[in-house]
C-alpha positions as CSV (number, residue, x, y, z in Angstrom):
1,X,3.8,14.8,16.5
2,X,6.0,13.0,13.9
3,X,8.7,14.6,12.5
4,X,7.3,16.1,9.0
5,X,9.2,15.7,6.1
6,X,11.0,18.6,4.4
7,X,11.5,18.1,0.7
8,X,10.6,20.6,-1.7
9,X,8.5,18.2,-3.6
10,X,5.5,14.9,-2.8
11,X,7.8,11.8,-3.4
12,X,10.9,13.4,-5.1
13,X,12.7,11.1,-7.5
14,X,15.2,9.7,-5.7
15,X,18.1,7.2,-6.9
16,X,18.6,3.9,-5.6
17,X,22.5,2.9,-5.3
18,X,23.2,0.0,-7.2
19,X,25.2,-1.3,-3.7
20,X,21.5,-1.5,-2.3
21,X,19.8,-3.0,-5.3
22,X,22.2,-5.7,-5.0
23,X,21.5,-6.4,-1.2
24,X,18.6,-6.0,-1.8
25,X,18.3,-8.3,-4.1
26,X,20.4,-10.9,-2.6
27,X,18.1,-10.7,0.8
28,X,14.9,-11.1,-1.7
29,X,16.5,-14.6,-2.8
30,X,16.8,-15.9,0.5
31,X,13.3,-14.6,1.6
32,X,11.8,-16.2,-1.4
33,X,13.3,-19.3,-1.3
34,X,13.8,-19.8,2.7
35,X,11.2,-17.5,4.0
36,X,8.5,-17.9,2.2
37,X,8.9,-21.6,1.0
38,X,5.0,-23.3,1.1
39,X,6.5,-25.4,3.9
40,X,6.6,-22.4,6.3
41,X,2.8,-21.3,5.8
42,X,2.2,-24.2,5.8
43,X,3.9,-25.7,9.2
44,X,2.5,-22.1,10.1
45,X,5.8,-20.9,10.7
46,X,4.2,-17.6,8.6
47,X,0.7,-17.0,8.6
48,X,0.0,-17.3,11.9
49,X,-1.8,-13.8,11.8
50,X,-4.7,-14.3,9.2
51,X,-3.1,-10.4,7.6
52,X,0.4,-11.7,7.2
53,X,1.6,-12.3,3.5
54,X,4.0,-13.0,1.2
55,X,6.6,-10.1,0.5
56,X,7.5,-10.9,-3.2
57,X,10.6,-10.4,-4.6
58,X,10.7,-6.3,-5.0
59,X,11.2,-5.2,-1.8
60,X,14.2,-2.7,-1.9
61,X,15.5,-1.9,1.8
62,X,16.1,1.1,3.0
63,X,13.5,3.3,2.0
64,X,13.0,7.5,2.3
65,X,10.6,8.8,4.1
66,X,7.3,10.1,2.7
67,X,5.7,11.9,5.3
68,X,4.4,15.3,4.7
69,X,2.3,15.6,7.7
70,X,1.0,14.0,11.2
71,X,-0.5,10.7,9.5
72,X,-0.1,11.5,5.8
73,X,2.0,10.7,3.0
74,X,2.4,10.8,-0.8
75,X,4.1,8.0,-2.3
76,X,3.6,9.4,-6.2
77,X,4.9,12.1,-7.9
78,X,3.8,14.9,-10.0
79,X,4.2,13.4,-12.9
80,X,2.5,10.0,-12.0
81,X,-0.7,11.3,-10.0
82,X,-1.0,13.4,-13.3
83,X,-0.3,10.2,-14.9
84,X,-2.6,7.6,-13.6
85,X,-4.8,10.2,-11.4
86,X,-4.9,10.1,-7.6
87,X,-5.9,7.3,-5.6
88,X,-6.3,7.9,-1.9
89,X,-5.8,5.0,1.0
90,X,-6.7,5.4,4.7
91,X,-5.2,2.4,6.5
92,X,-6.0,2.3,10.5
93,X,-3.0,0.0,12.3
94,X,-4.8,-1.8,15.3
95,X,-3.7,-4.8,17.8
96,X,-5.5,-7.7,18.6
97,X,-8.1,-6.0,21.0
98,X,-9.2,-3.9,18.7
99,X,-6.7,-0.7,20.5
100,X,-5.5,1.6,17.5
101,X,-1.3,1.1,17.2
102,X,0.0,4.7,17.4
103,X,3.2,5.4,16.2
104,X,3.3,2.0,13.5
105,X,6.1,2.4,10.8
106,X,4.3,1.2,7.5
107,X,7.3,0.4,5.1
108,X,5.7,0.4,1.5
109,X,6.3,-0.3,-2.0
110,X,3.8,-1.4,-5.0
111,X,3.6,-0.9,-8.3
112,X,2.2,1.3,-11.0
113,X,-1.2,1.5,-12.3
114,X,0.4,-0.2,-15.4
115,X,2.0,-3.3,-13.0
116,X,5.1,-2.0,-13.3
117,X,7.9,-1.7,-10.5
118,X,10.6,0.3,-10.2
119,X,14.6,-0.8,-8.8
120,X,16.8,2.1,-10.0
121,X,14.7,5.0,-8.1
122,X,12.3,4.9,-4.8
123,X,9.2,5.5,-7.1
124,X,6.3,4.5,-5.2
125,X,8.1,3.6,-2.3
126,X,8.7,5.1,0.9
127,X,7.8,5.0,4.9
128,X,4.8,7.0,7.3
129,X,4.4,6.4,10.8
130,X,0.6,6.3,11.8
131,X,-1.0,9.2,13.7
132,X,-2.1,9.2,17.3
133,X,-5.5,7.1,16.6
134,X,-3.5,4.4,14.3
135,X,-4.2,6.1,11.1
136,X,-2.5,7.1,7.9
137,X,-3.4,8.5,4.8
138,X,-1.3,7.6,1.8
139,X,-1.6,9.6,-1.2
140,X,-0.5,7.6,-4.4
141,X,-1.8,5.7,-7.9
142,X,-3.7,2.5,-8.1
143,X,-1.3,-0.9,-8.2
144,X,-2.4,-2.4,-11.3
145,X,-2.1,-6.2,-12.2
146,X,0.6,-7.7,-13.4
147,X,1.7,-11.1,-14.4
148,X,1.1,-13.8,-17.2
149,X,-1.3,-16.1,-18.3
150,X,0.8,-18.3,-18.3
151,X,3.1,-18.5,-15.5
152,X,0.5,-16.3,-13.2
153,X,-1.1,-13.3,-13.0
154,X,-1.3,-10.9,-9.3
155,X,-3.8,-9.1,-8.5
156,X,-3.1,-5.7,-8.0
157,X,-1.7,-4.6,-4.5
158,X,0.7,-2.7,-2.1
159,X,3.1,-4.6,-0.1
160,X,3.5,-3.1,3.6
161,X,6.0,-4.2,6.2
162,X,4.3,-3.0,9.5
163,X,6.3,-2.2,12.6
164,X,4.1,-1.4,16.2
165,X,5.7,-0.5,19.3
166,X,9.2,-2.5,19.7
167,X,8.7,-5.0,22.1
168,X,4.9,-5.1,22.1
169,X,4.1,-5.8,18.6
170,X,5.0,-8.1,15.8
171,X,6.6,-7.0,12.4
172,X,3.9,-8.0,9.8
173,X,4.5,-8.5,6.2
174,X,1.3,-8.0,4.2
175,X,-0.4,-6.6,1.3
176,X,-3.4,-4.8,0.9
177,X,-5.5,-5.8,-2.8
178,X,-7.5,-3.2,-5.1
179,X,-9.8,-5.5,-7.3
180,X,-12.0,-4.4,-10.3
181,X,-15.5,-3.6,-8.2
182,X,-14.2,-5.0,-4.9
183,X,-14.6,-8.3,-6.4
184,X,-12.0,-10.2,-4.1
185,X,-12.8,-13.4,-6.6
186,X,-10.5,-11.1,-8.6
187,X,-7.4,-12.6,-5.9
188,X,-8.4,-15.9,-7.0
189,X,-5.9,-16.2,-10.1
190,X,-3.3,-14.9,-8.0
191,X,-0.2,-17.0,-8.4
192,X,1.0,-16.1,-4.9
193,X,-2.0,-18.8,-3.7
194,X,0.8,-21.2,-4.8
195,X,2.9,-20.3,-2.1
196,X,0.3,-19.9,0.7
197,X,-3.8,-19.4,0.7
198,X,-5.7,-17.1,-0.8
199,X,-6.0,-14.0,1.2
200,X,-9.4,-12.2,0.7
201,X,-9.5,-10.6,4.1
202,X,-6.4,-8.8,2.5
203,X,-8.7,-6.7,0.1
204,X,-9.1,-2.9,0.8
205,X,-12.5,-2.1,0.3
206,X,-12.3,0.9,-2.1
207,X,-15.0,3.1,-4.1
208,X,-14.9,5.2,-6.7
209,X,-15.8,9.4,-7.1
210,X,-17.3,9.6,-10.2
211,X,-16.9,13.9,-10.3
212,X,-13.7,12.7,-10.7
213,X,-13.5,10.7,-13.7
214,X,-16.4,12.4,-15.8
215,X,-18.8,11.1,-14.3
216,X,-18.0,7.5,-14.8
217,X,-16.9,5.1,-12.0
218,X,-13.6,4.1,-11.5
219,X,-12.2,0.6,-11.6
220,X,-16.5,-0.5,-11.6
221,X,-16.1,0.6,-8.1
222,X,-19.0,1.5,-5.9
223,X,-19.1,5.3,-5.5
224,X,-18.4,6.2,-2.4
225,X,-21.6,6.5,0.1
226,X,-23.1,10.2,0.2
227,X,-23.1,9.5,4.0
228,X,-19.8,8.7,4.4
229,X,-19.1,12.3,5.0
230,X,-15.5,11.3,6.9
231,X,-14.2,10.1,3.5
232,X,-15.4,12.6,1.6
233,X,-14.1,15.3,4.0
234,X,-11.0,13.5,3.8
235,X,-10.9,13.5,-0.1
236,X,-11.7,17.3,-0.4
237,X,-8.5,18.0,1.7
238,X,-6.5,16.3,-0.1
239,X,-7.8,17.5,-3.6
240,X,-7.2,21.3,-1.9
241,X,-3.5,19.8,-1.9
242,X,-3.5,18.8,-5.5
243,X,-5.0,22.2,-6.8
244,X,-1.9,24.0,-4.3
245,X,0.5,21.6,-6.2
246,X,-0.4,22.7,-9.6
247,X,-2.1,19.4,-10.5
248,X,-4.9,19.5,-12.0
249,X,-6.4,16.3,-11.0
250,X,-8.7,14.9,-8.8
251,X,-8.7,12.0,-6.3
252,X,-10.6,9.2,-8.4
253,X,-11.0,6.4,-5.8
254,X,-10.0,5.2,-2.3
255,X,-9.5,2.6,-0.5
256,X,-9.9,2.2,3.0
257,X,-8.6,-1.0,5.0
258,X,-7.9,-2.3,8.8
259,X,-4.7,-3.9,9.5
260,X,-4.3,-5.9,12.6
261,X,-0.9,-6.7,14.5
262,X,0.4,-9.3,16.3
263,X,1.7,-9.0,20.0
264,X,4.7,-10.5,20.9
């Protein structure tokens, strides 16, 4: 079983040392202008697996840990799943036969439900390792959109850096999208399709659970299927976390997407 972490508290606020924001910085130039010029998608020197995106120019390195179980993390806060309200993700990390990838390191960042990212502490950033079928459960708040009409606008997403088994599997960069009704026209005004093509296969497909939100769906997402008990089992435990917690909200959508690695 994964080691489990031990902080007193989900996602802690931790500092990030200006020493690292400045590497990290520095390495997000290079990747940005070397990495992930056009030319390289599209001489498919990146791309090459149909999941594989761009990693944008916040990725800070060195991330804490998340885990707080086999499988299971929480990437917000207190005060931000108070905040914005819950928002649940089941990813399931498979190879290219279909095999779940035990064991995968998913390194993720993303920003608030409000687009906005964070340098100077690891808010809604942090790493799990997948579970023994290739599945995690990531606890945090819906990436909102960001951007301008004028230069751009991204859809909302959460960037993942995916390692498999050393050796076996390819690193992937990727992102997984949250659009308004799992709409994935919603991608289309992304200015990241500058760079490289749009990537709708890249959408999580998400629903909403109206008991949480009044009665009212969230994000004009489906609700989530009454016979989809997995989910809903799934949701109900970690709701029974929140109430332990002391917050008094529920989980108000998830999203639930397959990601697919390379082998070397």
């Amino acid at each position: 079983m994964t080691q489990v972490a031990t902080v007193a508290d989900w996602a802690p606020r931790l500092s990030v040392s200006l020493l690292t924001r400045l590497v990290s910085f520095t390495r997000s130039a290079f990747v940005m202008t070397v990495v992930e010029n056009p030319l390289t998608w599209k001489l498919g020197i990146r791309g090459s697996n149909e999941m594989e995106d761009i990693e944008g120019p916040f990725y800070i390195l060195g991330a804490p840990q998340r885990q707080i179980e086999d499988g299971k993390a929480v990437m917000a806060s207190k005060d931000y799943l108070e905040k914005y309200g819950p928002f649940l993700f089941i990813f399931e990390v498979k190879d290219e036969k279909g095999e779940p990838v035990p064991n995968a390191t998913l390194d993720w960042w993303q920003a608030d439900t409000e687009g906005g990212y964070y340098f100077a502490s690891w808010t809604l950033r942090g790493k799990v390792k997948t579970d023994a079928n290739g599945r995690v459960e990531v606890l945090s708040v819906r990436p909102g959109d960001y951007g301008s009409k004028l230069l751009g606008e991204r859809a909302g997403h959460v960037h993942l850096i995916v390692n498999g088994t050393q050796g076996k599997h390819r690193a992937m960069t990727t992102q997984a999208y949250v659009c308004p009704g799992n709409r994935s026209e919603h991608m289309m005004k992304d200015l990241a399709n500058y760079t490289r093509k749009s990537r709708p296969g890249n959408m999580a497909t998400c629903y909403s659970i109206p008991a949480a939100n009044g009665g009212e769906k969230y994000w004009e997402l489906p609700e989530l299927p009454a016979d989809d008990t997995e989910t809903a089992y799934r949701v109900a435990w970690w709701n029974a976390k929140l109430k332990e917690r002391g917050i008094d909200r529920q989980v108000l959508g998830v999203g639930r997407h397959q990601l697919k690695l390379s082998t070397v």
